[in-house]
N, C-alpha and C positions, 0 to 999 in steps of 0.2 A: 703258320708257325708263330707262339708268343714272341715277345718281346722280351719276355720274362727269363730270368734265367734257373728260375727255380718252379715248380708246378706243387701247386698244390694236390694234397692224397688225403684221402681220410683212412686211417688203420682198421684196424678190425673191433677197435673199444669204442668206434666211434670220435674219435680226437682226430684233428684233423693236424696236418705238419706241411713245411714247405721241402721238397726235395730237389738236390739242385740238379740238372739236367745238360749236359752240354749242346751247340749249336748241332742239327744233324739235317741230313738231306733229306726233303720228302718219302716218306717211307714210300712212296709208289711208286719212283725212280727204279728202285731197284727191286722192286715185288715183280712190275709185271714184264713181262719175256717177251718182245717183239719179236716178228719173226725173220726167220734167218735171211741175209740176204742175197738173192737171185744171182747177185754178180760176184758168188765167190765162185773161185776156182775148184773148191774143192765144196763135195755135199756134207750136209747133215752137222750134228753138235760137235762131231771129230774136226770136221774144218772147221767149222767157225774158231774151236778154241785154237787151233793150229795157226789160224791167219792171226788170232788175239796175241799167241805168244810169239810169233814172228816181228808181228809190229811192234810189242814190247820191244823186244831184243832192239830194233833197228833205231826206237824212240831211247831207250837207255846209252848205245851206243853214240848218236849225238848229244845226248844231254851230256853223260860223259866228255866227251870233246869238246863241247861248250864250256861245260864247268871247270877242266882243266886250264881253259884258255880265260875264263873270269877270276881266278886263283891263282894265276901266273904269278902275280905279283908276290905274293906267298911261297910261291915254287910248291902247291899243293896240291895233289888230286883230290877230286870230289870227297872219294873213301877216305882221304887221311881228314879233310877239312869236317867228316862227318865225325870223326874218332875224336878229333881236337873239341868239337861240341858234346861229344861221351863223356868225356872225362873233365867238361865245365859242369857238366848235370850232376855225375857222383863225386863231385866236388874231391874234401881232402883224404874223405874213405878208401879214395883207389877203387882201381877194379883188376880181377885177374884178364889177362889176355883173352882166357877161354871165354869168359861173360862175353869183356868188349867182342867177340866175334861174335857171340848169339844176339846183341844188339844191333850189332850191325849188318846180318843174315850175312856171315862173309866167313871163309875157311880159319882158322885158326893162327896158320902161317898168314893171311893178311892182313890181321888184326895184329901182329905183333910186326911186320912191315909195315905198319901204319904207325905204331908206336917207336919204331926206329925211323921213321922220317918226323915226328914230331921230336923226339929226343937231339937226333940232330940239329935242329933247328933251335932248339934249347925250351923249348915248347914245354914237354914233359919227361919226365925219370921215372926211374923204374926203382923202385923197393923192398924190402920183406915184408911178408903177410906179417903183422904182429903176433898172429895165432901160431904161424907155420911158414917157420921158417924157408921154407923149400918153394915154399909158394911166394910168386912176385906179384905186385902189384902198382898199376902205371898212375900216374896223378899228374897234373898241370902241376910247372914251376909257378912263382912268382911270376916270370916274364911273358908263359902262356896263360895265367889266367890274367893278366893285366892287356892283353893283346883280345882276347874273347870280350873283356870287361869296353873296351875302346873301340876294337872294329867289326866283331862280331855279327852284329846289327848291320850293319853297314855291306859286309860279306851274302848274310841271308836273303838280304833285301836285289843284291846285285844275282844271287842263284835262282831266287824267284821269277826275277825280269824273262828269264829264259823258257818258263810257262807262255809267253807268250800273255796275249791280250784273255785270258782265261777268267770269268769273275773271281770274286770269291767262293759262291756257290758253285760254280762249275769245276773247280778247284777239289772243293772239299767231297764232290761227288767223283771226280777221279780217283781221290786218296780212296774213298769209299772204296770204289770196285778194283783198284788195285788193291787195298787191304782184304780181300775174300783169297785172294791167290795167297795158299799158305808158304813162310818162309822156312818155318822150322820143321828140319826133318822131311823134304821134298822128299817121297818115292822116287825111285829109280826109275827110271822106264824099261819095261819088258821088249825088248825090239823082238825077242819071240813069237811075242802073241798082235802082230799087228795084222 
């Protein structure tokens, strides 16, 4: 992998330009398909993804109770601590509730449960769309974006710890293969056709 953060390309005029690139995991990580392992309970690519999504669930469920237990002092849950970092991102534009839910792959109803436990806390308000009237939208107070601005950092850095001794590489290659699992729009599952 360069060093570089940009690679150079030559176009099709022959001009050559620098194009910026971000940090990624070896592309062969995730090309080549080891094979399944012997000691699963259940056979074939049906189990494997079935033990994948079971240990997800069991791995989100502690992380979840870890990160509610590093956020205590906030009185925040992970979801709300991740809405309170939504609404540092689109700054004073606001966002409607239905977005912050497609950001945060969360139902609607907890996106706006997230936006009333920050509102209580005096974090963030809720408004009129400028455009439309009918339509709300949540934004950081003063008090919340001066709380993200001071301990923010300090928060991400304490939710990370909880990865564990993970590098950075090892890291960014989990984000990798859990970003293949789509969030938007999950099919249902047919319990008919199993």
């Amino acid at each position: 992998m360069r060093d570089s953060a940009h690679v150079p390309v030559t176009a099709g005029d022959g001009l050559a330009a620098s194009v910026p690139v971000t940090p990624a995991v070896h592309p062969g990580w995730l090309a080549a398909e080891p094979p399944l392992n012997p000691l699963l309970p259940t056979q074939g690519a049906e189990g494997a993804r079935f033990a994948a999504f079971m240990q997800l669930l069991k791995t989100a469920g502690a992380l979840d109770r870890a990160a509610t237990d590093a956020l205590a002092d906030l009185d925040l849950t992970a979801g709300a601590f991740g809405a309170l970092l939504e609404l540092g991102v689109v700054g004073d534009a606001g966002v409607a509730p239905s977005e912050l839910a497609r950001r945060l792959a969360v139902a609607r109803r907890t996106a706006t449960l997230y936006v009333d436990i920050l509102a209580r806390q005096g974090w963030a308000e809720r408004r009129a769309h400028p455009a439309d009237r009918r339509m709300v939208l949540a934004t950081l107070t003063p008090v919340g974006r001066r709380l993200l601005d001071e301990l923010g950092g300090a928060y991400k850095r304490r939710l990370a710890t909880l990865l564990g001794d993970l590098s950075p590489i090892q890291a960014e290659r989990l984000r990798q293969l859990i970003a293949l699992i789509p969030t938007d729009g999950l099919p249902r599952a047919d319990v008919g056709s199993a």
